[in-house]
C-alpha positions in Angstrom: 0.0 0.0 0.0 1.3 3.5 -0.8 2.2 6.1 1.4 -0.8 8.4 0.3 -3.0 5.9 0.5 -2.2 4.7 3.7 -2.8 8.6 4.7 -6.0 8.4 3.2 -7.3 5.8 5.2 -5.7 7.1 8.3 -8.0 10.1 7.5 -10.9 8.5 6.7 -10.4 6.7 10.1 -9.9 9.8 12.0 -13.2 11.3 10.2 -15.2 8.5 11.1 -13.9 8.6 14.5 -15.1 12.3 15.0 -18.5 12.0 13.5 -19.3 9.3 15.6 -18.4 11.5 18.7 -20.0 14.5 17.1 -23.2 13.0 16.5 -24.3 12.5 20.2 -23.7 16.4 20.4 -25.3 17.2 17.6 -28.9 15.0 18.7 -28.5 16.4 22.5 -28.8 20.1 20.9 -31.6 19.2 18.5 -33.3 17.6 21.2 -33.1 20.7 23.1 -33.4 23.0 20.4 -36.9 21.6 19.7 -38.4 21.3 23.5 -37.2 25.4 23.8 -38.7 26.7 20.5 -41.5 23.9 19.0 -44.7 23.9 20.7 -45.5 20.6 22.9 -48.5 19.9 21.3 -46.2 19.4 17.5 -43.6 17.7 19.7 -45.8 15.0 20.7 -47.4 14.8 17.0 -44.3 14.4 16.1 -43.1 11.8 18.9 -46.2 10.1 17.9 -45.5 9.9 14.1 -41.5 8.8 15.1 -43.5 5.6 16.8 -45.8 4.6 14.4 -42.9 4.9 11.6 -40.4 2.5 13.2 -42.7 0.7 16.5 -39.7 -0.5 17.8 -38.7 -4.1 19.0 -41.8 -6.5 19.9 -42.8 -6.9 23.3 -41.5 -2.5 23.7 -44.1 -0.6 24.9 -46.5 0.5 22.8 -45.9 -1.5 20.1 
């Protein structure tokens, strides 16, 4: 393997690495972004659309 590719996949490595930590940040200030400025009544409309899209496991509550 060459040199530059081997730095490519170092890179690509490190990338992944970062977006994987970045995306628990990036859902924790959605999350709070929505229950500050969406009114509750479209949050649970939405919550309630989220569920009936993807129920979850069987046996979970409310499925």
């Amino acid at each position: 393997m060459s040199a530059e590719q081997e730095l490519r996949d170092a890179l690509q490595r490190d990338l992944y690495r970062h977006a994987d930590q970045d995306v628990h940040m990036f859902a924790g200030f959605m999350i709070s972004w929505v229950t500050r400025n969406v009114p509750l009544t479209q949050v649970e409309e939405l919550a309630d659309q989220l569920d009936a899209a993807h129920p979850g496991p069987a046996g979970a509550p409310g499925s």
